[in-house]
C-alpha positions as CSV (number, residue, x, y, z in Angstrom):
1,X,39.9,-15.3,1.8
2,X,38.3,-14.0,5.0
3,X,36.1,-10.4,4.2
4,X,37.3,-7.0,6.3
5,X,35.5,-6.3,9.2
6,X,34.0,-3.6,7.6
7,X,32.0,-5.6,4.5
8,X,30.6,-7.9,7.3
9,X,29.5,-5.4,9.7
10,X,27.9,-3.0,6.3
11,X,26.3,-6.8,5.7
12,X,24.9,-7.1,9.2
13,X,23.7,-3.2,9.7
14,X,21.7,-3.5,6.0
15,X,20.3,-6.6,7.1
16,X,18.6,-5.1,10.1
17,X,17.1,-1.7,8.1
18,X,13.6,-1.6,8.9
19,X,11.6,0.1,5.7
20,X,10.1,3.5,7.3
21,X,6.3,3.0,7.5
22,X,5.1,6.2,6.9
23,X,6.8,6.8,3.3
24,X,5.3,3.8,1.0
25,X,8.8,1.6,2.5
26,X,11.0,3.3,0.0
27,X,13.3,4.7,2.9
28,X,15.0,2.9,5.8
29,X,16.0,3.2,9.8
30,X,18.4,1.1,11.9
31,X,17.0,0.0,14.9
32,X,19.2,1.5,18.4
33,X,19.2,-2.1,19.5
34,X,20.8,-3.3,16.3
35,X,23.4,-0.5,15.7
36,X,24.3,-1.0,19.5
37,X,24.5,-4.9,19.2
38,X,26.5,-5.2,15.0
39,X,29.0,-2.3,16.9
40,X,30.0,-4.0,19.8
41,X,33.2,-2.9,21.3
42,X,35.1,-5.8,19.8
43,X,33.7,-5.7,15.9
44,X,34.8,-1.7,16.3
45,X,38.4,-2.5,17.1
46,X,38.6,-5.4,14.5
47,X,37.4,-2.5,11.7
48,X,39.3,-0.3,13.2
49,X,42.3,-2.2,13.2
50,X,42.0,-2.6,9.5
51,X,42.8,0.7,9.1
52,X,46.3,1.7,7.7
53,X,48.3,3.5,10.3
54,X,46.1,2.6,13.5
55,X,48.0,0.4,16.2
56,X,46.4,-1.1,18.8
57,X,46.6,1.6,21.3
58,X,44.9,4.3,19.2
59,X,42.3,1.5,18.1
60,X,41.7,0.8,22.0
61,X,41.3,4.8,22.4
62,X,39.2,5.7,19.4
63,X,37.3,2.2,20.0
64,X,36.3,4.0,23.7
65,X,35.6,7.3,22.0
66,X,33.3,6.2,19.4
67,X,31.1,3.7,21.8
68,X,30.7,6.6,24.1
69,X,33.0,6.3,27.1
70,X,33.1,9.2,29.2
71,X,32.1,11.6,26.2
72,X,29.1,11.5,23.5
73,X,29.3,8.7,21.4
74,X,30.1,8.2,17.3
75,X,28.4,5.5,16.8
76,X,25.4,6.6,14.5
77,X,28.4,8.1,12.4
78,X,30.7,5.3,12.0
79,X,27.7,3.1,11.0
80,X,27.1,5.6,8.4
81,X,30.5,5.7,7.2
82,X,30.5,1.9,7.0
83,X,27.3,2.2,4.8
84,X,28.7,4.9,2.5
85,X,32.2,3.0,2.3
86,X,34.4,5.5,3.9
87,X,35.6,4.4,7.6
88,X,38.7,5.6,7.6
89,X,36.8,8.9,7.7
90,X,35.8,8.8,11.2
91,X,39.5,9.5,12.7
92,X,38.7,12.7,11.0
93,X,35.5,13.2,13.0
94,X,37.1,12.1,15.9
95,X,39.5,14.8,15.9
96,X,37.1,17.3,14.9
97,X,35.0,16.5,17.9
98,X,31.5,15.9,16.0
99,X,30.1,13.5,18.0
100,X,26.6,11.7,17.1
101,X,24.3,14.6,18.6
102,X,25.7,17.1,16.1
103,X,23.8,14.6,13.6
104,X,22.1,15.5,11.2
105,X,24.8,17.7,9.1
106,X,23.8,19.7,7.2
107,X,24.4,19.1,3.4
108,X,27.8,21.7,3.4
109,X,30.1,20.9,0.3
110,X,32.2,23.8,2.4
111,X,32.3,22.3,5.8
112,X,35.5,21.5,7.4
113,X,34.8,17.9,8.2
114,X,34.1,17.6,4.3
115,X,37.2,19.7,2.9
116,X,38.5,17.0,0.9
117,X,35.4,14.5,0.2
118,X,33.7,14.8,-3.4
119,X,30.1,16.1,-3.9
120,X,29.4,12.7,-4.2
121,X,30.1,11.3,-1.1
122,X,29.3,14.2,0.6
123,X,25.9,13.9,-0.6
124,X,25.9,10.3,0.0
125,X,26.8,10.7,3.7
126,X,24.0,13.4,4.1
127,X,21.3,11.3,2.7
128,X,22.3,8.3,4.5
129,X,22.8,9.6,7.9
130,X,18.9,9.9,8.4
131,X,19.1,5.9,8.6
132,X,21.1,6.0,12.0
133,X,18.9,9.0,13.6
134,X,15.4,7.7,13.8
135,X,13.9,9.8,16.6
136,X,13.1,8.5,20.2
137,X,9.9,9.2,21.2
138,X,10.2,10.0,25.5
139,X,7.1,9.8,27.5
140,X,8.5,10.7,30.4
141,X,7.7,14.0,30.4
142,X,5.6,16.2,27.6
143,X,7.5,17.8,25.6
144,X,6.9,19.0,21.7
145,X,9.6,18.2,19.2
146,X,10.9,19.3,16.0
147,X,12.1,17.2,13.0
148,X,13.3,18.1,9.8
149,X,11.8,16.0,6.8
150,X,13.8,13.9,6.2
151,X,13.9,11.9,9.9
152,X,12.4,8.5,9.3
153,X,10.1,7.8,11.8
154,X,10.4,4.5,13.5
155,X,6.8,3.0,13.0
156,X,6.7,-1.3,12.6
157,X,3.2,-0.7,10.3
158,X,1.8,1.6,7.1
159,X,0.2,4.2,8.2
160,X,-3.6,4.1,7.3
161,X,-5.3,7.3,7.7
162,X,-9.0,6.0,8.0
163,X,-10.4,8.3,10.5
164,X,-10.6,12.3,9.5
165,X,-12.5,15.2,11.4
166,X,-12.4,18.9,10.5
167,X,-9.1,19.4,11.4
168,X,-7.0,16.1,11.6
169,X,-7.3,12.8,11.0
170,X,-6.0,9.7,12.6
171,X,-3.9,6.6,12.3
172,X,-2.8,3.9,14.6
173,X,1.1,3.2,15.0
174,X,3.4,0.7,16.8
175,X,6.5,2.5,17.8
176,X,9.9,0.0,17.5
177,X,10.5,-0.5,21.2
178,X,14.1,0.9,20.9
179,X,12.5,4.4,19.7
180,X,11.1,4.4,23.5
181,X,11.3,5.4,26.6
182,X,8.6,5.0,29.2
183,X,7.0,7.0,31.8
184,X,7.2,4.2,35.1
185,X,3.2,5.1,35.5
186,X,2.4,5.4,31.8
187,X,-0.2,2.5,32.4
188,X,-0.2,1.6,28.7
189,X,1.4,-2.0,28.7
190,X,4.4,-3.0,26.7
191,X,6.3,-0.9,24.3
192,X,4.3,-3.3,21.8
193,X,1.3,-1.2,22.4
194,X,-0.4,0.3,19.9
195,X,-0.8,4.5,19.8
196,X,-3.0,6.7,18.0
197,X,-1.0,9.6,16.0
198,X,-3.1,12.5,14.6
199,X,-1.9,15.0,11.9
200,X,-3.3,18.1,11.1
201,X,-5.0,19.0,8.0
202,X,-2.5,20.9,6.0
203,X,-4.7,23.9,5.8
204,X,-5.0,23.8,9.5
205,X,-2.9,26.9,11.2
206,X,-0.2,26.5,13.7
207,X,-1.7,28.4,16.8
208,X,-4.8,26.0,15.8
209,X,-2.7,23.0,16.8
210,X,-0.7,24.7,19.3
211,X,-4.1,25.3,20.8
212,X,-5.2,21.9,21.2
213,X,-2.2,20.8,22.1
214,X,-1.9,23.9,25.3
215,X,-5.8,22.6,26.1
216,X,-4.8,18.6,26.2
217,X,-1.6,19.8,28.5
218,X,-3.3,21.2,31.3
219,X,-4.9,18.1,31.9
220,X,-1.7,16.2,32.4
221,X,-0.6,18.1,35.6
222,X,-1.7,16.2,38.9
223,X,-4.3,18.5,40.0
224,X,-6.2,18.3,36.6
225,X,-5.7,15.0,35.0
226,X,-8.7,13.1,35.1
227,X,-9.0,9.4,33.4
228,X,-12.1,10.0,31.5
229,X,-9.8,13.0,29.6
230,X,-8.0,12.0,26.9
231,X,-4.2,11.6,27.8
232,X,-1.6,13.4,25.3
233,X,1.6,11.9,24.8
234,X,3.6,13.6,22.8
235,X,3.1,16.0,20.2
236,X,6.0,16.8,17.0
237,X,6.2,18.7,14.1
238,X,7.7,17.4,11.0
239,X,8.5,18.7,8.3
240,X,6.1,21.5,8.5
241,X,2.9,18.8,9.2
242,X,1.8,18.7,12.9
243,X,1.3,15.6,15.2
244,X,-0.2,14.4,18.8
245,X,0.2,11.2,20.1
246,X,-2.4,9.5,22.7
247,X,-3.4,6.2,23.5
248,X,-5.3,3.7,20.7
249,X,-8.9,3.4,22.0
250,X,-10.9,0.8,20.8
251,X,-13.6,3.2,19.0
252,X,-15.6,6.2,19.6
253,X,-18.9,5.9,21.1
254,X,-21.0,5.9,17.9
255,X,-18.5,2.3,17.0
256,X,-19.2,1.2,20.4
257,X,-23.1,1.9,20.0
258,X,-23.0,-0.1,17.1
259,X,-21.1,-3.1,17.8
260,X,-22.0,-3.6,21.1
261,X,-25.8,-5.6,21.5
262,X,-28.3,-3.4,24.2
263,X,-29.9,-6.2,26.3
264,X,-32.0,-3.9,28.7
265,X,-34.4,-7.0,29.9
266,X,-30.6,-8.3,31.8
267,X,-30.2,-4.6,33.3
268,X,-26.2,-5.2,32.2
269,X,-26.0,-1.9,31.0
270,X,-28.1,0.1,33.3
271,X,-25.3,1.0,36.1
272,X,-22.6,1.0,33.4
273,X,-24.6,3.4,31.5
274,X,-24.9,5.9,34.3
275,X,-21.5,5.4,35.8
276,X,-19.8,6.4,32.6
277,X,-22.5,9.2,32.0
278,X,-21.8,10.7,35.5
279,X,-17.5,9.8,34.8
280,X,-17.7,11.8,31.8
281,X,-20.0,15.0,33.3
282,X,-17.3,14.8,36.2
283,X,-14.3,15.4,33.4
284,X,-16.2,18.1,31.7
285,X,-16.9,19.6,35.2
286,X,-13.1,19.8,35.2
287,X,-12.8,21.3,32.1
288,X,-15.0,24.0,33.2
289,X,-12.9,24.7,35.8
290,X,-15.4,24.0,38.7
291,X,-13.1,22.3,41.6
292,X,-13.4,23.2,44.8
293,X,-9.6,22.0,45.2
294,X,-8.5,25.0,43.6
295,X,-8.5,28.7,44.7
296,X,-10.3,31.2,42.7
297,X,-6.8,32.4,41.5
298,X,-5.5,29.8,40.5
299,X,-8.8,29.0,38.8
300,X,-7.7,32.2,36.8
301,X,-8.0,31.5,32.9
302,X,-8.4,28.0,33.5
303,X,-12.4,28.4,33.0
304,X,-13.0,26.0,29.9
305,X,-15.3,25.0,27.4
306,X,-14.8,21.4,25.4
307,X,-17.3,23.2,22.3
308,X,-17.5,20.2,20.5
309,X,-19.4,17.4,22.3
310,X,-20.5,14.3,20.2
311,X,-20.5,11.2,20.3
312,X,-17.8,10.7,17.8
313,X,-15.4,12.2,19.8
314,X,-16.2,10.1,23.4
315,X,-13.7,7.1,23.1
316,X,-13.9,3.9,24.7
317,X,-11.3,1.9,26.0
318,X,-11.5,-2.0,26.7
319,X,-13.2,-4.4,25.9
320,X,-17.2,-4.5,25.9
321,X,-18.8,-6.4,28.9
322,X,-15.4,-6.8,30.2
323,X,-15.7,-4.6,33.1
324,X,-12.9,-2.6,31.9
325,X,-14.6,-0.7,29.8
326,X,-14.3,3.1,30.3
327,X,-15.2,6.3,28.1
328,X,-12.6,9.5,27.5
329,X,-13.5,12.8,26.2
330,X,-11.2,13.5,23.3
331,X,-10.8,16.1,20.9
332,X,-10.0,19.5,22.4
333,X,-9.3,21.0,19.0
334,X,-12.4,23.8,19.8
335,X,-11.5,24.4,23.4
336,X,-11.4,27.6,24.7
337,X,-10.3,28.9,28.2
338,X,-10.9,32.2,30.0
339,X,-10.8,33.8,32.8
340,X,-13.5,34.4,35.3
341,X,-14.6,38.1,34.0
342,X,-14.7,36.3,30.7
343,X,-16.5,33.1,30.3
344,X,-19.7,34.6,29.2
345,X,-18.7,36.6,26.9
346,X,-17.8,35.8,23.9
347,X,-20.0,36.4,20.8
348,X,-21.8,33.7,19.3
349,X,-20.3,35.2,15.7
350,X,-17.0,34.6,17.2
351,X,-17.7,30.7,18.4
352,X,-15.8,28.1,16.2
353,X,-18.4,24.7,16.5
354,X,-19.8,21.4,15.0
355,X,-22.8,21.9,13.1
356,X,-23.8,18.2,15.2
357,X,-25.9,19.5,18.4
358,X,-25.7,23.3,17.8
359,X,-27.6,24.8,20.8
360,X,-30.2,27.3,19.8
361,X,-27.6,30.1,20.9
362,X,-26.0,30.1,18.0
363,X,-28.1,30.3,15.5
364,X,-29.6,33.6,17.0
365,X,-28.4,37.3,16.3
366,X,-24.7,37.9,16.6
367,X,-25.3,39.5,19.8
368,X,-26.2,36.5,21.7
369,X,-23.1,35.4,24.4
370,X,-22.0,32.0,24.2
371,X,-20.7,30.4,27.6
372,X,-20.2,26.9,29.4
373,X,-24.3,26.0,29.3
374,X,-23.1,25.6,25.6
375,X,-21.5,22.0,26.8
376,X,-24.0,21.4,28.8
377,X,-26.5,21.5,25.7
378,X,-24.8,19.1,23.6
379,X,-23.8,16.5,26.7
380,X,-27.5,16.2,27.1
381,X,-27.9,15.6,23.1
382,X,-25.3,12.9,23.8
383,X,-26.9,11.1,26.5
384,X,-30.1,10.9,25.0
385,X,-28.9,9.2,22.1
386,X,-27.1,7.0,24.7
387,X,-30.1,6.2,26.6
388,X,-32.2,5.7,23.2
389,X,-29.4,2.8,22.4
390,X,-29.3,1.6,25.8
391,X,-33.7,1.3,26.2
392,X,-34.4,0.4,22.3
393,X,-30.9,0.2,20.1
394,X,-29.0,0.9,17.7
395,X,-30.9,0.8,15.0
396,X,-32.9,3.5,16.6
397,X,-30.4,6.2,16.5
398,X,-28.3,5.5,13.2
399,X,-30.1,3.5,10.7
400,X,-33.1,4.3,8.8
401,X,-35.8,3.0,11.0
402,X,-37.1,0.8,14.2
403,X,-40.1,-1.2,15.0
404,X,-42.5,-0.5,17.9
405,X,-43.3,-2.9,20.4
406,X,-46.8,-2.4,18.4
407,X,-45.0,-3.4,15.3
408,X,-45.3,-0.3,13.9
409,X,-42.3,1.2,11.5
410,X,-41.1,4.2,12.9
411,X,-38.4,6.9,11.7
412,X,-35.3,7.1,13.8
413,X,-32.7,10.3,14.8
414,X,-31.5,10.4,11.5
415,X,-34.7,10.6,9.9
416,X,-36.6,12.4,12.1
417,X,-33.8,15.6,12.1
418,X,-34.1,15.8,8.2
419,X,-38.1,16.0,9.0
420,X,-38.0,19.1,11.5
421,X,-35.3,20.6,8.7
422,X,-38.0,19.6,5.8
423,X,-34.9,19.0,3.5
424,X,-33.7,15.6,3.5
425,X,-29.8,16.9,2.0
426,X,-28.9,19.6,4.9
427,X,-26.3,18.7,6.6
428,X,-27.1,20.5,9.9
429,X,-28.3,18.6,13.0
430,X,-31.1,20.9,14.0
431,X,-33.5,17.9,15.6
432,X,-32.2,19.9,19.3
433,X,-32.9,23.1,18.1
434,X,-36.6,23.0,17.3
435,X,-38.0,22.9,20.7
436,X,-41.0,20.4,19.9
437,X,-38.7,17.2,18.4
438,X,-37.2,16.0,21.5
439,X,-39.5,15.8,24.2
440,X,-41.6,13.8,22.1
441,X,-38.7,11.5,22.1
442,X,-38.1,11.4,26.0
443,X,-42.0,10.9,26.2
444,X,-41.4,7.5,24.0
445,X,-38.6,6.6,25.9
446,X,-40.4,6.9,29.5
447,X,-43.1,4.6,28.0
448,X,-40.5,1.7,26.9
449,X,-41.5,-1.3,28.7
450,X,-37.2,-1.6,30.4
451,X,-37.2,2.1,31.5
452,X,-36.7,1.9,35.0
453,X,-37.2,4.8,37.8
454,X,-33.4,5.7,37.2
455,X,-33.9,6.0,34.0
456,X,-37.0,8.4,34.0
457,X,-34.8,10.2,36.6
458,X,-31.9,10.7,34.2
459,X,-34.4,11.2,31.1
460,X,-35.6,14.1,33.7
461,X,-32.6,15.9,33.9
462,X,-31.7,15.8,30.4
463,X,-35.2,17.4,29.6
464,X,-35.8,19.5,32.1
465,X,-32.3,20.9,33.0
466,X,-30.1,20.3,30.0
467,X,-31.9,20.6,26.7
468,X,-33.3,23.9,28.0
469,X,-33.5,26.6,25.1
470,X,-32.5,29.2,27.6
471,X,-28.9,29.0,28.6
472,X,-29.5,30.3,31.6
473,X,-31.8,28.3,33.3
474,X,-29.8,25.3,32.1
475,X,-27.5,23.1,35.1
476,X,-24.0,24.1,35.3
477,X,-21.6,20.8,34.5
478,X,-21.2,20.5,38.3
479,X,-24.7,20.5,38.6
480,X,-25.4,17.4,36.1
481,X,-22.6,15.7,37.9
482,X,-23.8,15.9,41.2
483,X,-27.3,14.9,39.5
484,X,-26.2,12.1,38.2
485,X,-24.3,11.4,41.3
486,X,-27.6,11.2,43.4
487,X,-28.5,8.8,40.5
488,X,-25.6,6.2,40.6
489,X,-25.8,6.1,44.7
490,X,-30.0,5.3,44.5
491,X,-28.6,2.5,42.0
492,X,-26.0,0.8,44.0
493,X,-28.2,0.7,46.9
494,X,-31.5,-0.7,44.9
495,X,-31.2,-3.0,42.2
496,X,-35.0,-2.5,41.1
497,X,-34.7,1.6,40.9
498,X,-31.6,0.6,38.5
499,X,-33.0,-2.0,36.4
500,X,-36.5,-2.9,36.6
501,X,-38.6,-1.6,34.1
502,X,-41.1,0.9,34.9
503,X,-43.0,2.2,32.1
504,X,-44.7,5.6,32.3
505,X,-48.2,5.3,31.1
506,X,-49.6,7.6,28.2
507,X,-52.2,10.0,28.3
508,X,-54.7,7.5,26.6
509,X,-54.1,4.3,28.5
510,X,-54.6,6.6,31.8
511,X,-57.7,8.3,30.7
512,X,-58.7,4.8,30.1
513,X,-58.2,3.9,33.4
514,X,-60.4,6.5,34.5
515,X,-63.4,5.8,32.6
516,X,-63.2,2.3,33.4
517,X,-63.1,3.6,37.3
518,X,-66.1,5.8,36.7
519,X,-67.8,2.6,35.5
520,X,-66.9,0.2,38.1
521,X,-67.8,3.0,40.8
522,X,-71.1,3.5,39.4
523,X,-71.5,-0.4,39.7
């Protein structure tokens, strides 16, 4: 004996239930393409026409009716009837006119549509109903989104949160490529292309998300968006946690640092180096709100500050030595805007920060303002460690210690940070802040046998117009762009001012020099 239409297609939706990722597989969601394809228009009029009292004519109609023809379709709720058992139930719906986007319903035992259903089924139906209504994630235009709960999210992998910060922390997903609909220009590939999704601590407030999220909006209009900013997606709330979707970058820069080999005697890095040094100034210039594209009006409130510049939150995307490699700023979570009348005022009391690059501002009296020069401080912290990897490696910056070209063992960062603290546990970053640590540094760097005349130029700026104690002799963003700029253009039109090595003598090999003058003069 042949089964109903009804067992096979309950057979076929259950055998396409994808277990829901992001809660340990217990719970399930259909797949659009699947519930489309099991309830064709000819499997609904064979269940259909199972049903006692339902000729052929109404089958035809309700068959039209429930794939959508001309009205909203059922569906999401027949195939949750045929899972619970009770198809004859949707005639009711039908008449009723609850179509698919009135889904989910709420658990009612009073609710007309379930005025003569038990508690049991009633609850059965509720629960299973979050199967068929896996939400749709649309990139087509930004947009935040609320979901109750219980919605099973359609993600293909487990959810492994491996990456945290102060406020969020972040896993990769693949998105089933039903659950998607595409932006034409998205640039991101297929819908096989992996995301990054990052939920907010539980302790973390809503306006504290909200404000991130406003921040990573702005840059998604035409006249802001920039491709070294990172690109929001999407952002939803669920169930009272908070989410934002972006694109999956390889690693941060501190990953890249580390698993990418410096080879500064082949130069490979050199114009790389400064290109995505002056790409990244040129986004933060942005951020501060310094375009001459815009009107001071409608530069009104847009004047920003990123306030928490590291390397861990500068992505990359692309493969090393590929050519397509490119860094993003990410992480707006501490970004402020203001206006023009207020961008230098806020007290340094009242500044929200990383305790990684802390400009001597802030550790002053309460009194002390806090403005934009504050970026600028901890860009030029950044790009010292970068040049540091790029002239000696990695091991200079983040592991214990490096060897000399005179074979001598010396600290690194790391080490030499604790020793200006003189407490090898604090967790402060305050090798910036004392005023005699890093030009020592930039003096060893300008003496590396590989730094060439556009490095000691770039060195220059970072000492002499970026880590400045004062913030108000330090550049403005704008200024360290066009800097850097001049820097990239001398480098594209001289390959030895890019990559030949150019040591700076020191004080003792030059006084050396002279003494061995005086002799040769007196000869």
């Amino acid at each position: 004996m042949n089964e109903p239409w009804k067992v096979i297609a309950g057979k076929q939706l259950r055998s396409k239930l994808i277990p829901e990722s992001g809660d340990a597989g217990h719970k399930q969601f259909l797949p659009l393409g699947d519930l489309d394809s099991i309830l064709s228009r000819e499997s609904i009029a064979s269940i259909l026409g199972e049903l006692p009292d339902c000729g052929s004519e109404m089958a035809e109609a309700m068959c039209s009716e429930i794939r959508g023809e001309g009205c909203e379709p059922s569906l999401k709720i027949l195939a949750t009837l045929i899972m619970i058992e009770r198809v004859e139930h949707i005639i009711v719906f039908l008449e009723l006119g609850i179509r698919d986007d009135k889904l989910p319903l709420p658990l009612d035992h009073q609710a007309e549509i379930f005025w003569n259903w038990s508690a049991h089924e009633i609850e059965t139906f509720c629960e299973k109903q979050y199967v068929v209504i896996a939400p749709v994630f649309d990139f087509r235009a930004i947009k935040h989104v609320e979901w109750k709960k219980n919605f099973r999210m359609p993600f293909l992998e487990k959810l492994e949160w491996k990456r945290s910060g102060a406020h969020g922390e972040i896993a990769q997903i693949r998105i089933h490529p039903d659950h998607q609909v595409l932006e034409n220009d998205l640039n991101l590939g297929s819908k096989t292309r992996r995301l990054a999704l990052k939920r907010f601590k539980v302790q973390v407030q809503y306006h504290e998300f909200k404000q991130e999220r406003d921040a990573l909006i702005r840059f998604r209009s035409a006249e802001n968006e920039h491709k070294n900013l990172i690109k929001l997606l999407l952002s939803y709330s669920r169930g009272g946690k908070h989410y934002l979707v972006f694109p999956w970058a390889q690693g941060n820069l501190v990953e890249f640092w580390k698993n990418t080999f410096n080879n500064p005697k082949s130069g490979r890095h050199s114009m790389w180096l400064i290109q995505q040094c002056f790409d990244i100034s040129d986004a933060l210039t942005k951020v501060h709100g310094s375009t001459e594209r815009l009107s001071e009006e409608a530069r009104a409130g847009m004047l920003g500050r990123h306030g928490d510049i590291k390397p861990e939150n500068i992505l990359y995307f692309g493969e090393p030595d590929s050519g397509e490699c490119y860094l993003v700023v990410a992480d707006f979570t501490l970004m402020r805007f203001h206006s023009t009348d207020t961008v230098h005022y806020t007290d340094a009391t009242r500044v929200d920060f990383s305790r990684t690059y802390r400009p001597p501002e802030v550790m002053q009296a309460s009194k002390v303002r806090i403005d934009q020069s504050y970026d600028v401080w901890t860009l030029g912290c950044v790009y010292l460690e970068f040049v540091t990897w790029y002239l000696i490696g990695y091991h200079a910056i983040r592991e214990e210690n490096f060897g000399s070209p005179t074979g001598d063992l010396l600290d690194n960062f790391q080490a030499l940070r604790k020793r200006e603290e003189g407490n090898y546990e604090v967790s402060d970053d305050k090798f910036f802040y004392y005023y005699a640590g890093y030009p020592k540094w930039i003096r060893m760097l300008h003496r590396n046998e590989h730094c060439s005349n556009a490095m000691h130029d770039f060195l220059s700026l970072i000492e002499n117009h970026m880590l400045v104690p004062l913030p108000s002799k330090r550049y403005a963003m704008s200024q360290v762009r066009d800097a850097l700029g001049r820097i990239a253009t001398k480098c594209q039109r001289d390959d030895d001012y890019c990559y030949k090595g150019n040591p700076e003598r020191s004080f003792g090999a030059k006084l050396s020099d002279l003494f061995s003058l005086a002799r040769y003069s007196r000869l």
